[in-house]
N, C-alpha and C positions, 0 to 999 in steps of 0.2 A: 067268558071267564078268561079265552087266552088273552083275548084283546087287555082286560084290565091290566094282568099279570105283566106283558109287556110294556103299557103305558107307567107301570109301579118303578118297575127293571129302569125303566130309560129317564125315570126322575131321579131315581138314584145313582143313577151314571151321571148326572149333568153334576148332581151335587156334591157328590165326591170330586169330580174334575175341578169344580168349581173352589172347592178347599185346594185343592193341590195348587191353583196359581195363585190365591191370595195367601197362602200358606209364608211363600216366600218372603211376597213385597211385606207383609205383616212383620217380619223376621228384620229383614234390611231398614226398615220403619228406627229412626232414632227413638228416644223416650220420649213423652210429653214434653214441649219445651213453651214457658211463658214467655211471650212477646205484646208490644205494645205495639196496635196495630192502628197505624193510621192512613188517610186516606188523600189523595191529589187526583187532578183529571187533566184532561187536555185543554182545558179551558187557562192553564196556569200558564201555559205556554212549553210545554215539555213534552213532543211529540211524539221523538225519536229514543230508545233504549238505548241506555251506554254502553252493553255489553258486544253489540252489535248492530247498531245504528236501524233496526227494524223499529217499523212503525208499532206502538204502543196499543195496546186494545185491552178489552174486558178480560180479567183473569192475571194479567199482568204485575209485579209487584215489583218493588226498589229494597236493595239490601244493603247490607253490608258485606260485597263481596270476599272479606277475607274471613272472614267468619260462614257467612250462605253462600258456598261457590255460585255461579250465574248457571243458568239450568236446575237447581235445584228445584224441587216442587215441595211444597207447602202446603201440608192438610190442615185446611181449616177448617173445623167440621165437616162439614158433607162438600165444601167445595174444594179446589186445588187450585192454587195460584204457582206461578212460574218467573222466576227469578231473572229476572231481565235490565233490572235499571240501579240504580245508587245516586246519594244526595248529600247534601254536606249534612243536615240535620238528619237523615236516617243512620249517619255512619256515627255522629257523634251522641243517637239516641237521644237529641234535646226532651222529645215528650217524653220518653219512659222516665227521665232522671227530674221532670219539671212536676209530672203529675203522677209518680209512684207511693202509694199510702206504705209501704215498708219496704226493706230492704230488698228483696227478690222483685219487688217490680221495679225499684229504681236500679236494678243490674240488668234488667230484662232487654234483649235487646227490640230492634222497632225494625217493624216490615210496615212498606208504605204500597200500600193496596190500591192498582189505579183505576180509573170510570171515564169513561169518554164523556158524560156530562155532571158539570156540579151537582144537579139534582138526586143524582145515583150515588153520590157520593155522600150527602147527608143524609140520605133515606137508609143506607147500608151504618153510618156510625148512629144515626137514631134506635135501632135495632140492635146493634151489637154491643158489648160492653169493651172496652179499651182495653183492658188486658184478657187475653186470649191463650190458651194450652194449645201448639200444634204441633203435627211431626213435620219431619225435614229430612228428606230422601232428596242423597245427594244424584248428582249423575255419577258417579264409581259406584253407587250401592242400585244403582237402577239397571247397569249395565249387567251387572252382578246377577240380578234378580232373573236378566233376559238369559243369560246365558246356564242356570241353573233350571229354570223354567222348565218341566215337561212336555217332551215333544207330543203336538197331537194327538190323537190316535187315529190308525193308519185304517179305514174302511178295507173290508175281506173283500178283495175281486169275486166280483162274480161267476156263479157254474155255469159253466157252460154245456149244457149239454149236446153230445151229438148221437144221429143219428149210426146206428149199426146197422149194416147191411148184411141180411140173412142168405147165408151161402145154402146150398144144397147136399143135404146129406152124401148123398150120391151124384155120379157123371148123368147129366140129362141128357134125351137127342132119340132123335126116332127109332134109331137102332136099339136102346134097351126099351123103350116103348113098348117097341112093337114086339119084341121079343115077347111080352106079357100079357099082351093084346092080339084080338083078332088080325092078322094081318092081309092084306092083298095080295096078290099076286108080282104087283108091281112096287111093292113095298118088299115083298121076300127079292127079289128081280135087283132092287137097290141096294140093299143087305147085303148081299151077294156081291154086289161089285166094291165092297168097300169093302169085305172080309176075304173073301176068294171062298167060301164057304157057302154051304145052304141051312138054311134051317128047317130043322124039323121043329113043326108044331101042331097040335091037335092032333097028335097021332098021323100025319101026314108026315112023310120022309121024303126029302130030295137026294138027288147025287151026290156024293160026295166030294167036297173039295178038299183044296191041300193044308187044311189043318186039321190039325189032331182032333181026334173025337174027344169030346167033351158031352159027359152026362150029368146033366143038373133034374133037380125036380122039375118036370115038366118042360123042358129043353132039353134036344138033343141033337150034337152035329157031326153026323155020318160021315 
């Protein structure tokens, strides 16, 4: 039963947390925004990304930088492309304004979506429909996001436990020992030279040394 109870607790910790970071980016997220999205590869001859001269690959896209800052990221449905390139036909949105049935798609602007081979690239517009709803999460809204973001949570150090060392009620040593116990001859003999004293025990009394008499129950020293 505890087992489950904990296994409950710690899915619902993940998915609370879980809301807490997409909480944000959902926030910083522009509105819905239609765009006419079209499609080039590396095969066209266009390697290198204008915003920084990097090599072009899968996820990559061409904007219109004064409108999609460079960095930007683009949700496209379930994928996210990354604003990296510009063209003279994407800046002056030739397709949106050549193939828009009304007004809002002939304003729309155009993101040009890139594929390392032609094949990818008509298999991707066979599939999707040419005007497209995305968001557009700038880099000031992303940076945004990282810095309001929820820190971690910080794991409890562990206890440590230590061990305590058990003192003794009382002073030990053969001298109260034997005080209580049978003692020898050469155990009263020892007594003696570390007290200046004898002991009486078992009704047996020695000489007297030069300390004070002291009578306890069953201890006495003459």
């Amino acid at each position: 039963m505890a087992t489950h109870f904990a296994l409950l607790f710690g899915l619902l910790f993940a998915l609370l947390f879980g809301l807490l970071l997409v909480a944000p980016l959902a926030q910083a997220a522009e509105p819905s925004t239609l765009v006419r999205v079209t499609t080039y590869c590396r095969e066209e001859g266009q390697p290198h990304a204008a915003s920084n001269g990097a090599r072009l690959r899968n996820g990559h896209c061409a904007v219109d930088p004064k409108k999609i800052p460079y960095g930007s990221k683009i949700i496209l449905g379930s994928e996210e492309l990354i604003a990296v390139d510009t063209g003279p036909a994407v800046v002056s949105r030739k397709a949106a304004r050549g193939s828009g049935r009304n007004r809002a798609e002939r304003e729309a602007m155009v993101v040009d979506r890139y594929f390392e081979t032609r094949s990818q690239a008509l298999a991707w517009e066979k599939s999707h429909p040419h005007f497209m709803k995305v968001q557009i999460v700038t880099p000031g809204k992303m940076k945004s996001v990282a810095n309001n973001s929820p820190p971690p949570p910080v794991a409890a150090a562990p206890r440590v436990s230590m061990a305590v060392a058990l003192q003794p009620a009382f002073p030990t040593g053969d001298s109260y020992f034997g005080a209580f116990s049978e003692s020898s001859p050469s155990t009263i003999r020892s007594n003696r030279r570390r007290t200046g004293a004898d002991w009486s025990f078992a009704g047996v009394t020695k000489s007297r040394g030069p300390l004070e008499a002291l009578r306890l129950s069953g201890l006495q020293i003459d």
